[in-house]
C-alpha positions in Angstrom: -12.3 -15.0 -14.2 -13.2 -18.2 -12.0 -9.5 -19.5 -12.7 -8.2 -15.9 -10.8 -10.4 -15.6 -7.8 -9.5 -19.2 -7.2 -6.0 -18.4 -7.3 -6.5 -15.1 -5.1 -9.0 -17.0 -2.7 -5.6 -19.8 -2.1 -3.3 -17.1 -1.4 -5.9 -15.7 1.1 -6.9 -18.8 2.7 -2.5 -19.3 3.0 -2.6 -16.3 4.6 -5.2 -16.7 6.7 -3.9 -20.1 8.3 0.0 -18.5 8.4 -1.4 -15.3 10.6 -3.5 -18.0 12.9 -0.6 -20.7 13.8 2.0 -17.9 13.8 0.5 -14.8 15.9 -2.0 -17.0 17.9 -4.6 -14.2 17.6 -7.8 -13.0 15.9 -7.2 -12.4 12.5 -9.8 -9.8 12.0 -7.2 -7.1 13.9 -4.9 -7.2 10.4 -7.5 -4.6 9.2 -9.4 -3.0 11.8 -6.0 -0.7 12.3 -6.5 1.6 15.7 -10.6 1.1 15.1 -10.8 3.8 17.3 -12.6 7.3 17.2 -12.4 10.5 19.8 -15.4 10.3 21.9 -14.8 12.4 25.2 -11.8 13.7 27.6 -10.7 12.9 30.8 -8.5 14.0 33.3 -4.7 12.3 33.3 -4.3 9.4 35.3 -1.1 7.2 36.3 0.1 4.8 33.9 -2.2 6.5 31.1 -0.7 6.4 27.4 0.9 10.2 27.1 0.1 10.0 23.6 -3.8 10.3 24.3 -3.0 13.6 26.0 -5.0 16.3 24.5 -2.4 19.4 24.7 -4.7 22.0 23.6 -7.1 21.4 26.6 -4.3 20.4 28.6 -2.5 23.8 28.2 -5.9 26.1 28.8 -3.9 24.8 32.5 -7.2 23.0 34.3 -4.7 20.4 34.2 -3.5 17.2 32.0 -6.7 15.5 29.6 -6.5 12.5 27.9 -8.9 11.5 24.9 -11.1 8.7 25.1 -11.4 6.2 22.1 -15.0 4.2 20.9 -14.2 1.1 18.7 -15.5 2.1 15.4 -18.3 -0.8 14.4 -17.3 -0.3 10.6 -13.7 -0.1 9.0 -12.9 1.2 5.8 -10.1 -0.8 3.7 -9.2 1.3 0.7 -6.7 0.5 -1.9 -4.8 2.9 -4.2 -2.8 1.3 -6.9 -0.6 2.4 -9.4 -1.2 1.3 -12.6 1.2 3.4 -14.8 3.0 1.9 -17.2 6.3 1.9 -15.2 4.8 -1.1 -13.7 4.7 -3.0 -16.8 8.5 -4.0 -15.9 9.5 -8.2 -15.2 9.1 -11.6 -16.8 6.1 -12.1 -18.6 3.5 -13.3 -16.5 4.8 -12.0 -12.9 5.4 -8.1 -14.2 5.3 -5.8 -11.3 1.8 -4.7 -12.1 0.3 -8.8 -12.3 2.0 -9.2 -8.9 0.5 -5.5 -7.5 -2.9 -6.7 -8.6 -2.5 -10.2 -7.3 -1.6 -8.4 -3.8 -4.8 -5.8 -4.1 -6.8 -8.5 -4.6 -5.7 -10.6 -2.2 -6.0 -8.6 0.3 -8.8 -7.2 -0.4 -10.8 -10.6 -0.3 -9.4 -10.6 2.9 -11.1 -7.6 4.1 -14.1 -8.1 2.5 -14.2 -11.6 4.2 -14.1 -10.0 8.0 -17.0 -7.2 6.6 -14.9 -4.4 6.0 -16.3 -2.1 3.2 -13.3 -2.0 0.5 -12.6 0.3 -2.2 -10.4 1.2 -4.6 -8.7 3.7 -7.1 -6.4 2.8 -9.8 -4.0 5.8 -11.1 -1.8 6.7 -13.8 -1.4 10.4 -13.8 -5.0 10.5 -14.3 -8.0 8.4 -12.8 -8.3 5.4 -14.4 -10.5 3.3 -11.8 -13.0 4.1 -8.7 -14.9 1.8 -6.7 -16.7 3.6 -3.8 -16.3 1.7 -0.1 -18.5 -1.5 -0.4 -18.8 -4.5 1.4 -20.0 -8.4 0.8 -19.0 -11.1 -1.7 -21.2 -10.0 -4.5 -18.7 -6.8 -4.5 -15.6 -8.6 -4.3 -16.7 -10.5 -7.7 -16.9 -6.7 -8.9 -14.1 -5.7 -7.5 -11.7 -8.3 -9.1 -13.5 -8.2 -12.6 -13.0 -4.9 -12.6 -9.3 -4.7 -11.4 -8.3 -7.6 -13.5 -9.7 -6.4 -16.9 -8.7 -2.6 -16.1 -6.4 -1.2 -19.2 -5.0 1.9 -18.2 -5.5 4.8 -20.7 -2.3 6.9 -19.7 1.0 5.5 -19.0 2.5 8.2 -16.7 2.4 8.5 -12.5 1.4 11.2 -9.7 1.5 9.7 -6.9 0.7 13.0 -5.3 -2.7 13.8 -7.4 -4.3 10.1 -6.6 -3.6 10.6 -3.0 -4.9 14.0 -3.3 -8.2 12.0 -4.4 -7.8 9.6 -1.8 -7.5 12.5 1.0 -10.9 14.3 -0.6 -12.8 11.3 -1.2 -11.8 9.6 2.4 -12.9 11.7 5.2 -13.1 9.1 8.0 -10.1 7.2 9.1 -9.4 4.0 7.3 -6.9 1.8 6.1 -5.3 2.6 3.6 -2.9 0.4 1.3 -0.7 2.1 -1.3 0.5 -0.3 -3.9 3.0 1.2 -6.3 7.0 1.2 -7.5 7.5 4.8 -6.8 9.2 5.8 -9.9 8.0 9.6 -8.8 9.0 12.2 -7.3 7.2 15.2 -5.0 4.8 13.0 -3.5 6.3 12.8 -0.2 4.1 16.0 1.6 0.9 14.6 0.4 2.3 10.7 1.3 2.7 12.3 5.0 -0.2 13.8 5.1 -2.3 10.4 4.1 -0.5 8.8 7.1 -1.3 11.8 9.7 -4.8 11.0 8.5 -5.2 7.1 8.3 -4.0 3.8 9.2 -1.7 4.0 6.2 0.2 1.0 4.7 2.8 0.9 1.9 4.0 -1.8 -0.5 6.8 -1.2 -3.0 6.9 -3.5 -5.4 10.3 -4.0 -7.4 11.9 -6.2 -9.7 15.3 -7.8 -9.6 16.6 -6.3 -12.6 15.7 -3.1 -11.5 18.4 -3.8 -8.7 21.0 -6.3 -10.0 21.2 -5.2 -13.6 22.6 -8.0 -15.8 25.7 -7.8 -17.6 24.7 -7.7 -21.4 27.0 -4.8 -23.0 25.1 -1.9 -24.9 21.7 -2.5 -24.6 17.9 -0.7 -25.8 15.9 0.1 -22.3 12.4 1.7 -23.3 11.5 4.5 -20.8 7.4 3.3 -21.2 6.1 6.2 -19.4 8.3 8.4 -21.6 7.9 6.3 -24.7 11.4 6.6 -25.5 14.5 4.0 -26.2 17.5 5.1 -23.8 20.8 2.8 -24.8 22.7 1.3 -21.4 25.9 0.4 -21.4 25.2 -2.9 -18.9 28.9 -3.9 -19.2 30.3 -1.1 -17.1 30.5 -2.1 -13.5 30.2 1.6 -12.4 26.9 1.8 -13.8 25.6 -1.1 -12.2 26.7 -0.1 -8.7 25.3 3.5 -9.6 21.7 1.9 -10.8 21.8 0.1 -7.6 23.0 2.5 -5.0 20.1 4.9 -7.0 17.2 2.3 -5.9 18.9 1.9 -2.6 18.8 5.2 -1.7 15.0 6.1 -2.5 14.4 2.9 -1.0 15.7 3.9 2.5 14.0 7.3 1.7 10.6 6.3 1.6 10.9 3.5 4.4 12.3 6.0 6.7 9.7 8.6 6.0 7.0 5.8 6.4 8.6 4.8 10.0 8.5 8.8 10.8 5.1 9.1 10.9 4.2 5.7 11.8 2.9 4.4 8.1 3.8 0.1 7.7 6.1 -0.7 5.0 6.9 -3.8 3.0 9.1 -3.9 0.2 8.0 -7.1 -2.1 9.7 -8.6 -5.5 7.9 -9.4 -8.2 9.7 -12.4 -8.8 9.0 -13.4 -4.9 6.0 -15.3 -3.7 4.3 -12.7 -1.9 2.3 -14.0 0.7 5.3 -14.8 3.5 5.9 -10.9 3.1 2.2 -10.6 3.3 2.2 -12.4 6.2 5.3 -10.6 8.1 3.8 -7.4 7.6 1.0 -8.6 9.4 2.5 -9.7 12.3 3.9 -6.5 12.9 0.7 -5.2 12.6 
């Protein structure tokens, strides 16, 4: 256990120093998100953002109001990470699912290190681990025991039904950081209306071969959510390109319905080393 939060604490100090040199700012903004809460209106003024105009008051026709923010002293980080056995995919010892907990924990040291309070819930198609909103580095040992010895009791997904959880359990605005390879489908109403509600942040992990399929003729592929062998015929040019095109295309999905309604997203490799993407995404953050 020492030997992993040594490693996580590395990739968070790397981090850390990257954000510093590169961005020149404070690096307690990555997770405060807007850190803002509706306090009061005011009438319009020159130069005020139009997108702090409150249109129902505004068109009672007294005329133009804009809301006034309060920084919020307290930020919530809260993770939700898929843990389904679709994630069990990669070389042994950087599967998607070591690299998605490597990230969660990462990150969530991170948080926890500017005072956030950070939680978590780990999915299948069931819950398979809470941790209520907590903060300090007593909870962060917790927090990593806890992710790192999790074994998941169902190996299927909905993404829908853990957001669903996380849009109950989450009633003030937060970050929130979805971790998964979205191999699922009809989660993208509740996925909208996570980031309508919070400061919401996506990472898709992948691996390689689940994009540039290697040439090995007819071959067993076990479906683990399933639990059923599928034979590929790897040989056939046409079904690499369709296996491709097939990622590319939810790919683009789910990035352009995260840039719709203003979610951050950051496709990552398992095979990569994660924190330079770590860091890009926070520098457009």
């Amino acid at each position: 256990m020492r030997d992993i939060f040594s490693r996580l604490d590395k990739y968070e100090i790397r981090i850390r120093k990257a954000v510093n040199s590169q961005m020149h700012g404070n690096f307690s903004s990555i997770f405060k998100g807007t850190g803002l809460e509706f306090a009061d209106l005011r009438t319009y003024q020159y130069g005020d953002d139009v997108r702090t105009i409150d249109w129902i008051t505004t068109a009672k026709g007294h005329g133009a109001y804009v809301k006034i923010f309060k920084e919020e002293k307290e930020q919530t980080v809260f993770f939700l990470l898929d843990v389904s056995a679709s994630q069990e995919v990669g070389k042994k010892g950087s599967l998607k699912i070591d690299r998605a907990k490597e990230i969660c924990g990462t990150l969530a040291l991170s948080a926890l290190k500017e005072s956030s309070h950070v939680g978590l819930y780990c999915f299948s198609d069931q819950k398979e681990l809470y941790l209520k909103p907590e903060t300090g580095i007593k909870f962060a040992y917790k927090f990593i025991l806890k992710l790192f010895q999790l074994e998941p009791k169902s190996s299927k997904t909905d993404i829908a039904e853990a957001i669903r959880f996380a849009l109950n359990m989450m009633k003030r605005k937060s970050v929130m950081i979805l971790i998964s390879d979205f191999r699922d489908s009809e989660y993208e109403q509740n996925l909208k209306a996570l980031a309508k509600n919070h400061d919401l942040v996506v990472i898709h992990l992948y691996d390689e071969r689940e994009v540039n399929i290697p040439s090995l003729g007819l071959i067993p592929v076990e479906d683990k959510e399933q639990g059923k062998i599928r034979w590929m015929n790897t040989s056939s040019k046409a079904f690499r390109n369709n296996m491709k095109e097939e990622f590319n295309r939810k790919q683009e999905e789910l990035k352009d319905l995260c840039k719709k309604y203003n979610a951050s997203y950051l496709e990552i490799s398992s095979q990569e080393d994660f924190v330079p993407r770590l860091v890009e995404l926070f520098r457009v953050r």
